[in-house]
N, C-alpha and C positions, 0 to 999 in steps of 0.2 A: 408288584407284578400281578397280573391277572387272570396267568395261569399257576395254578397251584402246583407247587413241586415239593418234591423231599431233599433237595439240595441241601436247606436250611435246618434238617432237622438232626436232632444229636444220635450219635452211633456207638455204640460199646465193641472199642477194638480190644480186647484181651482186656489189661487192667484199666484200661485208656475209657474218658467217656470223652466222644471227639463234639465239640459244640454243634458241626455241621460237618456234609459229608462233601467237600474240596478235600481234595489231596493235592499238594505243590506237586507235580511232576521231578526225578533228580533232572538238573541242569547243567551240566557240564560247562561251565564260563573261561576256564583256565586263568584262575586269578591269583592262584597260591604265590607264595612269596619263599624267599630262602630257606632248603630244607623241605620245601613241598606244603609249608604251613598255610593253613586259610589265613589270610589278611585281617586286618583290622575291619576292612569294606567288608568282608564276607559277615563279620558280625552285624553291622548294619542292615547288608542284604537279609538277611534272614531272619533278624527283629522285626524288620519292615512287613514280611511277609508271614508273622504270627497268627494272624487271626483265619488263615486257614486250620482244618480239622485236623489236617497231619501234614507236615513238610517232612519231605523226602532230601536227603543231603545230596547235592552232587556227588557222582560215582567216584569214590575215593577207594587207592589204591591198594592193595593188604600186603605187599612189597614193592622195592624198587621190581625185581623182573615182570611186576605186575602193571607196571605202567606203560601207557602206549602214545601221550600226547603230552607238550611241555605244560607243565603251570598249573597238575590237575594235582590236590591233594593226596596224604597218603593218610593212613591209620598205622603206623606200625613203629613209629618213633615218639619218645617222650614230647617230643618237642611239637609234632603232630597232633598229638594227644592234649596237650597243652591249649594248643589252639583254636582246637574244636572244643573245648571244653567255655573258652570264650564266647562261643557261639551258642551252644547248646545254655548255658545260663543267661544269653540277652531272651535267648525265644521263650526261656522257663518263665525268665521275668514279665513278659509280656503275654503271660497267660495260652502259651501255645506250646504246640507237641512237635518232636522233632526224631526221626529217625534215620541211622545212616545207610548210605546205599554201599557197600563192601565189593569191590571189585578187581579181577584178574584178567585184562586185555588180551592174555595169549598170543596170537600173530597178530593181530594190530598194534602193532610196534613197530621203532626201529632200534637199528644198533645204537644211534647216537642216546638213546636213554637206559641203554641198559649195562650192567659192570662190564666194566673193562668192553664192553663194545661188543658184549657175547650175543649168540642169534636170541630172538625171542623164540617163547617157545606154544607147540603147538602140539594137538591129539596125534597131528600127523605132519611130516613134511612138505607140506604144499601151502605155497604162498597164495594168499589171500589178496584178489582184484581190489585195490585202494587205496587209500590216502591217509595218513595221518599229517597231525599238524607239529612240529618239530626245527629249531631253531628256526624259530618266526617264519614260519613257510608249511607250506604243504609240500609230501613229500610222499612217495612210494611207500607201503609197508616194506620192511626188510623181511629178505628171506626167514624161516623160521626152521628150527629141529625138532622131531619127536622128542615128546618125553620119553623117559625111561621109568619102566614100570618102578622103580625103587625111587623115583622123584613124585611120584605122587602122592604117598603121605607126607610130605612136605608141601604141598600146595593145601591136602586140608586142614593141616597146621597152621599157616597163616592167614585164612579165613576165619578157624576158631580164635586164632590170637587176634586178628582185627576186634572180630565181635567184641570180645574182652575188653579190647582200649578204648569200642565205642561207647561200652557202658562206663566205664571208668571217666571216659571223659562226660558223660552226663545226657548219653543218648539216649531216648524212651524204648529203642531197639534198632535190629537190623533187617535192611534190604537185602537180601543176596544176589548181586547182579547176574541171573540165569540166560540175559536178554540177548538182542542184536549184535550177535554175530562177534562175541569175544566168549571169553575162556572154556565155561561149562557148555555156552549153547555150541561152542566148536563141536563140544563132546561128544554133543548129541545129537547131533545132526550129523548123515552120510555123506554130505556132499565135504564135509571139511576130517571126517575121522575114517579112515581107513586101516585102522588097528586090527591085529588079530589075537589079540592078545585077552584078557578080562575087560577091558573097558573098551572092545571096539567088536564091532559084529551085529550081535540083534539089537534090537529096541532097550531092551534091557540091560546091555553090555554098554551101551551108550548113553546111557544114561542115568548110569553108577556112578559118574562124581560129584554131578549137578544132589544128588539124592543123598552122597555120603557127605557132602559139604553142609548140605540143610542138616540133617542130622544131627553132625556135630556140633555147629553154632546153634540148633535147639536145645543140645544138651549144655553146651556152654553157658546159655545166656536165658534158658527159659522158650519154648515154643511159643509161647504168647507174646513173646518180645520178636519173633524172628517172622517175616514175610519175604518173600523170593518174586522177581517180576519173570517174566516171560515171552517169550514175540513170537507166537509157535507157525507163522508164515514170512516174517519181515525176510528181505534181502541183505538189507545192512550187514554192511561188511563184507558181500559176499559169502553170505552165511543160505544153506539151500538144503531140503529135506526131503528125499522119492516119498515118503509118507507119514507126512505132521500131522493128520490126528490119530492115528495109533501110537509115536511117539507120544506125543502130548495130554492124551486122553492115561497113558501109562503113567507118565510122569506125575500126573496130577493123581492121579491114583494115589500113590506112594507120598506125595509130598500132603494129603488128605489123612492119611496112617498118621504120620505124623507131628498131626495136629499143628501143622502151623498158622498162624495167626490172621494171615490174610496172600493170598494170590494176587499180582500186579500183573494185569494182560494187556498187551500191545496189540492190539486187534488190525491187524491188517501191515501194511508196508510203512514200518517207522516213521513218523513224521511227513507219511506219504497216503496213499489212497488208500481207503479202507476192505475193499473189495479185492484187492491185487490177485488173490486166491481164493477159491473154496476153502471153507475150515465153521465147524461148528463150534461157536465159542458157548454154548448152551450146554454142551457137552463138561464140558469144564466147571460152568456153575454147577451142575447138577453132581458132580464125583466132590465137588472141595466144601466142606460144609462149615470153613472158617469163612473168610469174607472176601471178595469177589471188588478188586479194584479194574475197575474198565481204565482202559488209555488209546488213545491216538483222535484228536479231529473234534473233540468234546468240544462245544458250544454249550448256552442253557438250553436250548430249547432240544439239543440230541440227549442230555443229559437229563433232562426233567424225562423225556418219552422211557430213559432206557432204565429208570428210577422205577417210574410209575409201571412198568413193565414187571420189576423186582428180575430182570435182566443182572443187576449188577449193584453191589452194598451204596461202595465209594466211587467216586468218579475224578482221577487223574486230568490236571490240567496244565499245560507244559508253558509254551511262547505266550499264552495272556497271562498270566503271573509274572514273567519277566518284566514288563512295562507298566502293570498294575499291581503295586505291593496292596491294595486292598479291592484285589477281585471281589472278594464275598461280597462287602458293602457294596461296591458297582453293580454286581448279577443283581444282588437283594432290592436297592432302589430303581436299577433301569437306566443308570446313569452309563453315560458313554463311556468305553475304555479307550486309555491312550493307546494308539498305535506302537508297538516296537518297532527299534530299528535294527536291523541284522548285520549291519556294519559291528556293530560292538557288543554282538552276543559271545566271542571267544577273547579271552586275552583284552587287555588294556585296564583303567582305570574305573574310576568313581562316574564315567560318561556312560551310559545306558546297564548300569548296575545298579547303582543306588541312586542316583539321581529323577528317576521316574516321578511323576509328581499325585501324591495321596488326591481324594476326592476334593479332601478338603485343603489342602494347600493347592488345587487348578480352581475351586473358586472364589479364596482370598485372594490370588494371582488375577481372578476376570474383573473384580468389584475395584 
């Protein structure tokens, strides 16, 4: 390449020294298999994709009430644990870092995944404009209930016992899914939390779970093992805020106290335009003085400028890692990436999972 970038150069995440600075994006595929356990393919998928600096696990579940779409793993059964433990030792072997992304969907659910067919639940009663994916279809989120103030240390229970299984099962550490428009960022956003209770009102009150949840998986599992992403303007999910950077500028505050190991920021409208709203993301580098994961719309060349900027540590890359299990070597030589196809990025088999073909098996395949 003949512009010079820091893409390639090594990073010191807590204990971790990362070769280079690719983060795999989580990617949600719904491939889990009986029980909610990652497949034998997911081991594959994610050996394939080692030689990124850190992979991020698809957003896996920290209970069944935490789950919102079919076929997404969980963390919270032996047999889940098990699993992921099969995964977490292909990418070991293959000289790469892996941590899980730890997740509670809140109202993006339906009944048909949840016990005995109980509502999902939510900061407040009000359903959520969307769709989940759910015996093989897309389907309306179901209605959802308030929590009840005595059910909320029970949800950070199950985050810190996530974390627990994911080092156990052989995780370098956790995500805390704080993002697009499920559980915490319900919390803490006004368009979805109309509590009046301690957790709904100011900035502050809204943003006690997201902060007591980190917390505790720091204390759980180590702060330098724990990172939290965040979307502090995305739509997703129907997820909306009268004022995301005094939320966000607060939150990061707090989650900077601390110390956790690195911030994951969604800079603009999920997997959509990066402009959608005003929001100073500059703000956020400068309050969190662990490490500063940029995501949404990443190219080399937006990612070399936002480097060389010193904008942003690591830089998160989502739909080219699905097609290309070795982005690095492609960005590094200049070599063309295969196309994905979107037909088979959720649910089905071994066909646009693991089958994507390495640099070098598409030019033993051209000769």
């Amino acid at each position: 390449m003949s512009t010079p970038t820091k893409l390639f150069d090594t990073y010191k995440l807590g204990p971790l020294t990362l070769p280079n600075r690719f983060v795999m994006a989580p990617l949600t595929r719904n491939r889990a298999v009986a029980g909610l356990v990652p497949s034998p393919l997911a081991t594959e998928y994610y050996g394939q994709r080692a030689s990124a600096g850190l992979l991020i696990s698809e957003a896996s579940q920290v209970s069944q009430q935490g789950q919102g779409y079919q076929d997404t793993p969980g963390i919270y059964s032996k047999e889940q644990v098990a699993g992921w433990r099969k995964v977490t030792d292909r990418v070991h072997e293959r000289g790469g870092r892996i941590f899980l992304q730890a997740w509670h969907v809140g109202r993006i659910s339906h009944i048909a995944l949840q016990e005995n067919g109980a509502a999902p639940v939510a900061p407040s009663a009000i359903r959520a404009k969307g769709k989940t994916y759910v015996n093989n279809g897309f389907a309306d989120v179901s209605e959802p209930r308030a929590l009840a103030l005595e059910e909320i240390p029970g949800i950070i229970e199950s985050f810190k016992r996530g974390a627990a299984n994911a080092i156990a099962a052989g995780f370098d550490g956790i995500e805390i899914h704080g993002a697009n428009g499920y559980l915490l960022d319900q919390f803490a956003r006004d368009g979805s939390n109309k509590r009046t209770d301690a957790y709904g009102g100011s900035i502050e009150n809204r943003a006690r779970l997201m902060l007591e949840i980190s917390k505790a998986v720091a204390a759980e599992i180590g702060a330098e093992r724990t990172g939290i992403r965040i979307s502090p303007v995305t739509p997703a999910n129907d997820a909306s805020d009268s004022n995301p950077q005094a939320l966000f500028d607060y939150i990061v505050d707090h989650l900077n106290a601390l110390k956790l190991v690195y911030i994951h920021v969604i800079e603009g409208a999920t997997g959509g335009p990066r402009d959608i709203a005003p929001f100073d993301y500059a703000s956020l580098r400068k309050r969190f003085k662990g490490a500063y994961i940029a995501n949404n719309g990443y190219d080399f060349e937006l990612a070399t400028k936002v480097l060389a900027a010193d904008a942003a540590d690591l830089i998160a890359f989502g739909k080219p890692f699905i097609s290309n299990p070795d982005l690095v070597e492609r960005l590094k030589t200049g070599a063309p990436l295969n196309p994905y196809d979107k037909n088979t990025f959720y649910g089905g088999g071994a066909k646009g999972y693991t089958d994507y073909p390495a640099l070098s098996e598409a030019l033993d395949a051209a000769q």
